[in-house]
C-alpha positions in Angstrom: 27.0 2.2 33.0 28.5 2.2 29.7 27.7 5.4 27.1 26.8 2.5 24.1 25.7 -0.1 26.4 23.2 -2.4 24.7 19.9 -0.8 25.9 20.8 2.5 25.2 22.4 1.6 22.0 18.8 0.2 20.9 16.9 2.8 22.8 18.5 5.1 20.3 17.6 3.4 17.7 14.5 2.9 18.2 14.1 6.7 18.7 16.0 7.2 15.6 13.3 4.7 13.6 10.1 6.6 14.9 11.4 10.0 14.3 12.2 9.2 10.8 8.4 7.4 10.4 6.9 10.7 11.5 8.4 12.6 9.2 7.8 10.4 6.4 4.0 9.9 7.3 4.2 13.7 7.3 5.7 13.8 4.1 3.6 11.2 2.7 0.0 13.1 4.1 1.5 16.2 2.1 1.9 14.5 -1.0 -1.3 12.3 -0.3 -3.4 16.4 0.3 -1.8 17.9 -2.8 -2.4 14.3 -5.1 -6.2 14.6 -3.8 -6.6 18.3 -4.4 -5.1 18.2 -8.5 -6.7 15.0 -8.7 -10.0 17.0 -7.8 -9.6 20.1 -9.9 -8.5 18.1 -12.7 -11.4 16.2 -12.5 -14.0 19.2 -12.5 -12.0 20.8 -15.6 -12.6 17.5 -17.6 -16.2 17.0 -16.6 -16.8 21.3 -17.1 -15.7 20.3 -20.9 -18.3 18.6 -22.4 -16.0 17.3 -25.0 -14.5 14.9 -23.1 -14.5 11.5 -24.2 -14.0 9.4 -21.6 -13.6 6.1 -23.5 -10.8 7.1 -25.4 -8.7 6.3 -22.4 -9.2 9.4 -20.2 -11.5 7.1 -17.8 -8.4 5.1 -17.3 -6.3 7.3 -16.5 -8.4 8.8 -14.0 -9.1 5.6 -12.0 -5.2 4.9 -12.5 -4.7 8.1 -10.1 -7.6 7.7 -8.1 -6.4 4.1 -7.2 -2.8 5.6 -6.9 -4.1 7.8 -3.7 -5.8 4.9 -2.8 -2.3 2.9 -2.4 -0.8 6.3 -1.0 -3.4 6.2 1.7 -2.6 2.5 2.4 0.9 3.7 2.9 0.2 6.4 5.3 -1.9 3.6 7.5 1.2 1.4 7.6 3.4 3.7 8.6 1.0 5.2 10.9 0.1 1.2 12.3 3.9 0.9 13.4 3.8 4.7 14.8 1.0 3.3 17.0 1.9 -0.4 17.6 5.4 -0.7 16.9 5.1 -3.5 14.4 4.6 -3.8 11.2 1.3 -4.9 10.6 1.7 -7.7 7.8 -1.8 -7.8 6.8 -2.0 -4.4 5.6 1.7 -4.5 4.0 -0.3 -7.6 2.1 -3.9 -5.9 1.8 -1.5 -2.8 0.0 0.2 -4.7 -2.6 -2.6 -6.6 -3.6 -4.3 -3.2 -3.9 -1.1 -2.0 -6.1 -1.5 -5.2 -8.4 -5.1 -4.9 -8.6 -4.4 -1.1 -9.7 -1.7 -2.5 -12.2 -4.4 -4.8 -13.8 -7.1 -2.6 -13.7 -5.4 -0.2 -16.1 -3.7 -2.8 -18.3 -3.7 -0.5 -21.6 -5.4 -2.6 -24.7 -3.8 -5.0 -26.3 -1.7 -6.6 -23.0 -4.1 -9.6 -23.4 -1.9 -10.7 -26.3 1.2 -10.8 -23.7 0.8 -14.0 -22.4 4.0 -14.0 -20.3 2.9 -10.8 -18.5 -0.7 -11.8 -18.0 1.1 -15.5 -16.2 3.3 -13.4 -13.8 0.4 -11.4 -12.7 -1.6 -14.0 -12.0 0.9 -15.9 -9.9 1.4 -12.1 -7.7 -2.0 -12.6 -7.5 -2.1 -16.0 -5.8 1.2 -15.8 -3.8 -0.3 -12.6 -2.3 -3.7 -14.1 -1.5 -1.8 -16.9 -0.3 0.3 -15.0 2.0 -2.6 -13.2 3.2 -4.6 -16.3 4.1 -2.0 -17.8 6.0 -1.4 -14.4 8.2 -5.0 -14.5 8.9 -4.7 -18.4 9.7 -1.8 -17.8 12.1 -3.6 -14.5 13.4 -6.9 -17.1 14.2 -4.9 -19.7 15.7 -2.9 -17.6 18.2 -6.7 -16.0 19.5 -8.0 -19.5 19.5 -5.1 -20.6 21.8 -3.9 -22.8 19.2 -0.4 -23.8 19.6 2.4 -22.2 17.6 5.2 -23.9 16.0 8.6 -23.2 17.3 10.6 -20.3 15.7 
């Protein structure tokens, strides 16, 4: 029995990996709490002032955070999906970064429309995303149908 034989070698490893991923889901529920809890009070100061104009960009910003937690939350499930599973589950890796871009475009500030170059490299994020997506969930259909796989 060898003291870095290759099964122990990746045992610890694997150990090593999921220790790490608990504290880091940790971390990230922590940071997730105290984002949710300013996000909250800052909210209730803004609507307790009546002066508050919310079209002059301060709606934005807002649903820029609140979208934010949103993606922070998405996180936490990933890394709590390969906590549980031990894989990384691909279609919410893809579902969160079409939620980031969607946040990113969302909150464009005025005057982006004019960048045309910008606008072109969103929308082909966009796409390639939603493509990616589509063929996980074709594969994922196939293998339950009993479909044959193609050779790795």
């Amino acid at each position: 029995m060898k003291l870095l034989g290759d099964d122990r070698f990746l045992d610890g490893v694997h150990s090593y990996e999921r220790q790490l991923a608990k504290i880091l889901a940790l971390l990230l529920a922590a940071v997730v709490g105290i984002a949710v809890f300013e996000l909250v009070i800052e909210s209730v100061i803004k609507v307790a002032q009546f002066q508050t104009d919310w079209f002059d960009g301060g709606l934005i910003k807002l649903l820029d955070r609140l979208l934010l937690v949103f993606i922070a939350l998405e996180v936490l499930q990933n890394v709590t999906a390969y906590l549980r599973d031990q894989v990384v589950q691909i279609e919410l890796v893809l579902l969160t970064a079409m939620t980031a871009v969607a946040r990113k475009v969302i909150v464009l500030p005025p005057g982006t429309e004019s960048k045309p170059q910008l606008m072109a490299g969103f929308g082909v994020i966009v796409i390639g995303l939603a493509a990616a997506y589509w063929l996980v969930k074709q594969a994922r259909q196939d293998q339950q149908a009993g479909l044959p796989q193609p050779e790795q």
